[in-house]
N, CA, C and O atoms as a MOPAC input file, in Angstrom:
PM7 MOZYME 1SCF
protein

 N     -6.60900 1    -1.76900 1   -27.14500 1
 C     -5.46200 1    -2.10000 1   -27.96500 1
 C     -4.78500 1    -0.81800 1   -28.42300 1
 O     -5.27700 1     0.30700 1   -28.51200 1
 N     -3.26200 1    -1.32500 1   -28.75800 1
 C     -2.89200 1     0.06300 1   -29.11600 1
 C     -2.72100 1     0.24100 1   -30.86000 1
 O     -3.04900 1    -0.51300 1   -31.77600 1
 N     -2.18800 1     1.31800 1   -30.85500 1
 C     -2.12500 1     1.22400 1   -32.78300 1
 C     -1.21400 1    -0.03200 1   -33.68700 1
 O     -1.30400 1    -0.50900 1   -34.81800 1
 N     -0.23800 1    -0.26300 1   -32.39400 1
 C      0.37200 1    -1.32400 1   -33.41000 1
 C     -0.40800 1    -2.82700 1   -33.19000 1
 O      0.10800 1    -3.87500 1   -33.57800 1
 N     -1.42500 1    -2.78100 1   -32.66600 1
 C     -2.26300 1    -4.39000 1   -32.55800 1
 C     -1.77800 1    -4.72100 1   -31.33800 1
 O     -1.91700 1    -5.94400 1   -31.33800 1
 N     -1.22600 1    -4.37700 1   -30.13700 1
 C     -1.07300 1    -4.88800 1   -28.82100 1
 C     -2.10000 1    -4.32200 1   -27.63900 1
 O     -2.93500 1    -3.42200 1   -27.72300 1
 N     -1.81600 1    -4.99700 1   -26.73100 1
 C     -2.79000 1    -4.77900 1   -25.72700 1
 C     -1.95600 1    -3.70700 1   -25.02400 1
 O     -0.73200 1    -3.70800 1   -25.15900 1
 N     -2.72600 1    -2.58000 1   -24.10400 1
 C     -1.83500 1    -1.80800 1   -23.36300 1
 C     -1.21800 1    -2.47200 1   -22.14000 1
 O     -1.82500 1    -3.48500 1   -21.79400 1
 N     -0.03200 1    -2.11100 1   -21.31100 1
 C      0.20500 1    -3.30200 1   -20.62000 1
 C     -0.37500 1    -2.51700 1   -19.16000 1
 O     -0.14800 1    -1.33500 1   -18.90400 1
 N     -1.05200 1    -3.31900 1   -18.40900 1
 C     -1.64600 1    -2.95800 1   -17.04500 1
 C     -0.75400 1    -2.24500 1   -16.16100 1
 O     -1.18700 1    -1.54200 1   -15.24800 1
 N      0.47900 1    -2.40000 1   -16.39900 1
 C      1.55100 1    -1.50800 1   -15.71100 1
 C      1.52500 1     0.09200 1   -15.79700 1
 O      1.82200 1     0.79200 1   -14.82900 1
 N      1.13400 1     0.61900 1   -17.07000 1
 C      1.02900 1     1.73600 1   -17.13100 1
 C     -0.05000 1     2.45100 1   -17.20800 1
 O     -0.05500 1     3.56800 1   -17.72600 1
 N     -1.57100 1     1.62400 1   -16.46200 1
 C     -2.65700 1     2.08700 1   -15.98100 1
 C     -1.85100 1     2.50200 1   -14.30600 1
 O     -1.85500 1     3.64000 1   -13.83600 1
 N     -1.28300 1     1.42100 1   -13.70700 1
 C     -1.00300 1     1.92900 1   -12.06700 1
 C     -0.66800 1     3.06300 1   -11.96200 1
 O     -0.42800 1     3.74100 1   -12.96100 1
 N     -0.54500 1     3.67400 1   -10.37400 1
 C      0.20500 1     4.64700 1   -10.04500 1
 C      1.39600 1     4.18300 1    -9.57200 1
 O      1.81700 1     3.12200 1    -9.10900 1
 N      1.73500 1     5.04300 1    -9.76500 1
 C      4.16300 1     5.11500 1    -8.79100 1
 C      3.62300 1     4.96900 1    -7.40000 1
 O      2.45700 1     5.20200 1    -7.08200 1
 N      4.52600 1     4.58600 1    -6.64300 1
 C      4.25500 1     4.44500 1    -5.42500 1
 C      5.95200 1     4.94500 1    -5.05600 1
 O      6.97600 1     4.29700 1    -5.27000 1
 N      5.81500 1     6.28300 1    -4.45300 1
 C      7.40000 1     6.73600 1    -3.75800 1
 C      7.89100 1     6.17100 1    -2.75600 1
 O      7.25700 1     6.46200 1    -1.74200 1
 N      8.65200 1     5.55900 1    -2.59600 1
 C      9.33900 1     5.22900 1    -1.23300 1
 C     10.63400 1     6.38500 1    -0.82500 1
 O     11.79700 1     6.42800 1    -1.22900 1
 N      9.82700 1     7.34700 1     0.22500 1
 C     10.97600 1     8.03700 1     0.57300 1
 C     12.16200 1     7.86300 1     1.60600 1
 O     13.26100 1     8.41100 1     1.68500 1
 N     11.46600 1     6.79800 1     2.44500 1
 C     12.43200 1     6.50400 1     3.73900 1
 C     13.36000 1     5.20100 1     2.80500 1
 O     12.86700 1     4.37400 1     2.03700 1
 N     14.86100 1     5.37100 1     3.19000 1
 C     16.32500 1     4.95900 1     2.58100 1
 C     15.92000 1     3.06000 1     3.80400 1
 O     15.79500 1     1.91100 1     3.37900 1
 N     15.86000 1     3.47800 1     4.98600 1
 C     14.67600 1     2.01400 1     5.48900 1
 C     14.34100 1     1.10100 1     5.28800 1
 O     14.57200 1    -0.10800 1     5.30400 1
 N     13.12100 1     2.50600 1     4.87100 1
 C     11.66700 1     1.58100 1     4.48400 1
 C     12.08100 1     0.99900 1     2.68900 1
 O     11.39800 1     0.17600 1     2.08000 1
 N     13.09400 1     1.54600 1     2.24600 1
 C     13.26500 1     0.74500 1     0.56500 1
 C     14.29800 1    -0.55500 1     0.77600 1
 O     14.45200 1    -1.53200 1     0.04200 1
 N     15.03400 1    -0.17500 1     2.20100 1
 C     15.68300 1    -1.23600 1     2.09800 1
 C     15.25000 1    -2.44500 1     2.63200 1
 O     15.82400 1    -3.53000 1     2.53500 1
 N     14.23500 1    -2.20500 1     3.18500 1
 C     13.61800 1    -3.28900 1     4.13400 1
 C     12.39800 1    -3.86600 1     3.01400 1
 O     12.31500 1    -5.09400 1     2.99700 1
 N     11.78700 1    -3.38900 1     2.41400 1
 C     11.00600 1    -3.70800 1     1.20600 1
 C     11.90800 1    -4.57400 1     0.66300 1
 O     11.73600 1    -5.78200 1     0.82600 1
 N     13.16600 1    -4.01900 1    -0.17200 1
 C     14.14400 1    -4.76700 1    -1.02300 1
 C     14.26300 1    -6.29300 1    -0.42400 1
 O     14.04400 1    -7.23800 1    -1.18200 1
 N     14.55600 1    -6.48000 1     0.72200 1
 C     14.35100 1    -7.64900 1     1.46800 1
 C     13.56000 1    -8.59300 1     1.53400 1
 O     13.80900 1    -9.78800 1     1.37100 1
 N     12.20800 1    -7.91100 1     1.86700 1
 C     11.04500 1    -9.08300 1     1.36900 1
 C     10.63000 1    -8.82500 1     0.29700 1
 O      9.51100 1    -8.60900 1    -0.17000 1
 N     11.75000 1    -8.86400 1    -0.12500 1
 C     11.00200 1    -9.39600 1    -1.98800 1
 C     11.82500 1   -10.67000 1    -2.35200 1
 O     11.59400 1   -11.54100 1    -3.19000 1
 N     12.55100 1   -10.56500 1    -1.73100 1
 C     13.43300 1   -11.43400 1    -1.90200 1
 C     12.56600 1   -13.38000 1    -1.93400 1
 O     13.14000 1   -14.35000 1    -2.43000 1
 N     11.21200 1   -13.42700 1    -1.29800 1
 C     10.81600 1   -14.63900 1    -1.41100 1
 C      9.83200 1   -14.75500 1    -3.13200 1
 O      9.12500 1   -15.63500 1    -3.62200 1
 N     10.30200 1   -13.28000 1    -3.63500 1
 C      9.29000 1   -13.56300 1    -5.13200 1
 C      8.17900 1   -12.85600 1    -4.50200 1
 O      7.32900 1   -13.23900 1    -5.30500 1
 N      7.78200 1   -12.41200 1    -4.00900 1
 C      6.45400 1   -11.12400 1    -3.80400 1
 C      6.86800 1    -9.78100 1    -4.33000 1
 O      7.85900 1    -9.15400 1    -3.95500 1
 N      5.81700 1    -9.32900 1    -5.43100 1
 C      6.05400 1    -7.92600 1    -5.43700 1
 C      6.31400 1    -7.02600 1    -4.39700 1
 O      6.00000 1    -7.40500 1    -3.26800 1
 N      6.78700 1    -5.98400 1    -4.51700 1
 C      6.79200 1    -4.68900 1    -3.96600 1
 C      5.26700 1    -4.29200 1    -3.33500 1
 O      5.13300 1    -3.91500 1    -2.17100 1
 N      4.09500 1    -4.44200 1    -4.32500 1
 C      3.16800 1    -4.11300 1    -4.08500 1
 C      2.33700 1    -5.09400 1    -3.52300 1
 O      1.30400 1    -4.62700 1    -3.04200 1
 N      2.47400 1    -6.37000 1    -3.43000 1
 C      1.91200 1    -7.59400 1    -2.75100 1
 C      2.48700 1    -7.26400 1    -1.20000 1
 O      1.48900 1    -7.31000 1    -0.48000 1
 N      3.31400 1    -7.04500 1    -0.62400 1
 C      4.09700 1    -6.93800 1     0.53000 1
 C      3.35600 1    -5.67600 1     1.24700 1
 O      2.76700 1    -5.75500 1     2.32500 1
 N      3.50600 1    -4.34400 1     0.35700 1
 C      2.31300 1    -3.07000 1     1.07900 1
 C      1.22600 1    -3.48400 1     0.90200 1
 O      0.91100 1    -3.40900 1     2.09000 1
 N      0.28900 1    -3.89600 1     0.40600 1
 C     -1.29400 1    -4.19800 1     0.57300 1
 C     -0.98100 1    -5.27500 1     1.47500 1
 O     -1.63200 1    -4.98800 1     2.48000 1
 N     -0.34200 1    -6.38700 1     1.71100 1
 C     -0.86700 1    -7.38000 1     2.91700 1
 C     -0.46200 1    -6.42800 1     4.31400 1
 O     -1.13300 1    -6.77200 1     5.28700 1
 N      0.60600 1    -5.18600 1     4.62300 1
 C      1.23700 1    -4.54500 1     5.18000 1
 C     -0.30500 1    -3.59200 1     5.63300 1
 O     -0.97900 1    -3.82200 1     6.63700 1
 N     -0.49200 1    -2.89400 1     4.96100 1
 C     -2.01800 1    -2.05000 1     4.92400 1
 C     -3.14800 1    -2.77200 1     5.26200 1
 O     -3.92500 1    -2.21200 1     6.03500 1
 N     -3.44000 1    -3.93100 1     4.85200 1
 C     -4.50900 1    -5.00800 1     5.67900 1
 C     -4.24000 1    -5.38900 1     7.18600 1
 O     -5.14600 1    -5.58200 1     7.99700 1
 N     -3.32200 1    -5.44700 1     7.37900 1
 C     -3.27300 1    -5.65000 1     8.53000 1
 C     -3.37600 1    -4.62900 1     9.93200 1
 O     -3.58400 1    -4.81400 1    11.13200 1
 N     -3.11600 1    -3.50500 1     9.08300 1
 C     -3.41900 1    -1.81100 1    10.00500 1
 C     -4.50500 1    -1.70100 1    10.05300 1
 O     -5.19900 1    -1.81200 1     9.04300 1
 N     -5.05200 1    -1.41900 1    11.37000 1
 C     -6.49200 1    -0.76500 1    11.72600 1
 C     -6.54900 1     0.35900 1    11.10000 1
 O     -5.58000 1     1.02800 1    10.74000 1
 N     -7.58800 1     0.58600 1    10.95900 1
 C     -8.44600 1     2.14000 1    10.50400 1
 C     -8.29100 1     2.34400 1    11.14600 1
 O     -8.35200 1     1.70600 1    12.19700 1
 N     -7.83300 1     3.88300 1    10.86200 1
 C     -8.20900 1     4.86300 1    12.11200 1
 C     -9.65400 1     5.02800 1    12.89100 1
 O     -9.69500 1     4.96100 1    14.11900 1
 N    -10.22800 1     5.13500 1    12.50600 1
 C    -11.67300 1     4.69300 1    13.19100 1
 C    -12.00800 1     3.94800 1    14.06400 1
 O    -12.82700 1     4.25100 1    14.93200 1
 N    -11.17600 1     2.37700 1    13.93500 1
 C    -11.43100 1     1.12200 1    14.33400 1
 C    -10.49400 1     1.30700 1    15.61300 1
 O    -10.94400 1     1.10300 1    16.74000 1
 N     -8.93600 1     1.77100 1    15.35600 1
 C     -8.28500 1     2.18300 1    16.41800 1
 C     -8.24700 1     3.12400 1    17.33200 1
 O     -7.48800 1     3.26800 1    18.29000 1
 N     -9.44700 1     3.97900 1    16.82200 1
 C     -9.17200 1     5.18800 1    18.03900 1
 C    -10.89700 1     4.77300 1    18.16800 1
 O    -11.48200 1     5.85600 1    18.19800 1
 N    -11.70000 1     3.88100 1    18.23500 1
 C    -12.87500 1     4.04300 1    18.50200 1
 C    -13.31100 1     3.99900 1    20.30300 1
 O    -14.41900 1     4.17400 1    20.80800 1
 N    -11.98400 1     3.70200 1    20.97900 1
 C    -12.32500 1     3.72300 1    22.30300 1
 C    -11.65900 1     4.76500 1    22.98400 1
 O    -11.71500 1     4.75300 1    24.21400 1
 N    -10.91300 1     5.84600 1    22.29200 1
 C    -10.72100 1     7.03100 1    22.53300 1
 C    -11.61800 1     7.90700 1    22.65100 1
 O    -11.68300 1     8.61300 1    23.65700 1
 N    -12.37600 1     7.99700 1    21.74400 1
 C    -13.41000 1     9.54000 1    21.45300 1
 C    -14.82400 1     8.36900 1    20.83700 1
 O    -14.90000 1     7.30300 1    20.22700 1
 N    -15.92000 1     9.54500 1    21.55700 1
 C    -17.13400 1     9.15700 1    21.21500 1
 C    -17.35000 1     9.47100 1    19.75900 1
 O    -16.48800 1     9.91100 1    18.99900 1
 N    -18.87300 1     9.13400 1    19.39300 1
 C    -19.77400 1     9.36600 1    17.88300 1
 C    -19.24700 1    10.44200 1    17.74500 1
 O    -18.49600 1    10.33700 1    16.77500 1
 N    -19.18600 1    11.68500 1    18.25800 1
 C    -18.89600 1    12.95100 1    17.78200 1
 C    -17.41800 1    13.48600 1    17.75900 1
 O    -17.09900 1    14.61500 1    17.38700 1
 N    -16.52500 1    12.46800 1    18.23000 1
 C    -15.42700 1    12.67900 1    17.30900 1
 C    -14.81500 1    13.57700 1    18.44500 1
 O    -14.00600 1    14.41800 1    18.05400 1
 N    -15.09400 1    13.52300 1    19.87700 1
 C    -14.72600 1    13.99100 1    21.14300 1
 C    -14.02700 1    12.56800 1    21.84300 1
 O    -14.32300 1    11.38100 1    21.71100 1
 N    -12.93500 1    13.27800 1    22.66600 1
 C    -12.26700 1    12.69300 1    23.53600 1
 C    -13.22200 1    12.44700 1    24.54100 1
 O    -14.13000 1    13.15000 1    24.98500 1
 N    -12.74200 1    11.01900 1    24.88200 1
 C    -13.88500 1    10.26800 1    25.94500 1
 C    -13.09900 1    10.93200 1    27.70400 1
 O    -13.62500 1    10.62000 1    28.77200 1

């Protein structure tokens, strides 16, 4: 709580998230448009990307060498 008897608001625990590509903000701006956050749209966006690991695992062996 803060000094005046309120709760802090969870917004200003997060971090900023920059959007530098003019794009990538306008294309965000777009799907928000069905009522999804900004930040609901990149985490389902990021779930759906392989790890790097997962995607290059048939490139290069255990040791991190080209097959």
């Amino acid at each position: 709580m803060t000094a005046s008897g309120r709760q802090g608001s969870p917004r200003r625990q997060q971090r900023a998230t920059t959007i530098r590509s003019d794009r990538a903000f306008t294309r965000l701006e777009l799907l928000t448009r069905d009522g999804r956050s900004k930040i609901e749209i990149i985490e389902e966006a990021l779930d759906r990307m392989p790890l790097p690991a997962e995607r290059d695992a048939d490139l290069y062996d255990e040791n991190g060498f080209p097959r």
